[in-house]
N, C-alpha and C positions, 0 to 999 in steps of 0.2 A: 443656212445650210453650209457646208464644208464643201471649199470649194479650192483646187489646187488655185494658188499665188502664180505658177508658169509650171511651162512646160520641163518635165523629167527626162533627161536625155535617154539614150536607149543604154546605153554605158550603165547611167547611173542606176538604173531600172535594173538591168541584165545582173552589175554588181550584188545587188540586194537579195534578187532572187535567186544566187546562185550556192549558196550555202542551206538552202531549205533540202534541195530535192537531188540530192547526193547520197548513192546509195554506197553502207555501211558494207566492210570486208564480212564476209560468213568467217565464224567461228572454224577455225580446223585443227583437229587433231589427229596424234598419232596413232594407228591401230597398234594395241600390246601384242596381238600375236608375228605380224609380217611385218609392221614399222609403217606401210603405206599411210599415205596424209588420206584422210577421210574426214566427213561431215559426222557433230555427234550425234546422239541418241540414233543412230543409222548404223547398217548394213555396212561390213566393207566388200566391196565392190571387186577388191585383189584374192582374198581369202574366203567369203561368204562368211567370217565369222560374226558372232553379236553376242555381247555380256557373256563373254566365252565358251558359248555355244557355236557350233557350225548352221546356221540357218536354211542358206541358201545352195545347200548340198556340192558346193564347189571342190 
């Protein structure tokens, strides 16, 4: 059976595991109509526009 050689410090431990569970920047873009930074395939939030539609009756 696999069996640790000695004990893993908490450093080295912490180390290894610290690169797995990093969360990635979201995607942002510019809205074409106001400029405001918004999330894609989405609503903006400043204007109510979408695929240059007014959606959100703003």
């Amino acid at each position: 059976m696999a069996v640790p050689k000695g004990k893993v410090s908490k450093a080295r431990r912490d180390k290894r595991r610290s690169s797995h569970w990093k969360l990635e920047t979201p995607g942002v873009v510019t809205c074409p109509k106001c400029g405001k930074y918004r999330m894609p395939h989405r609503a903006c939030k400043a204007c109510g526009t979408y695929n240059g539609r007014d959606v959100l009756g703003a």
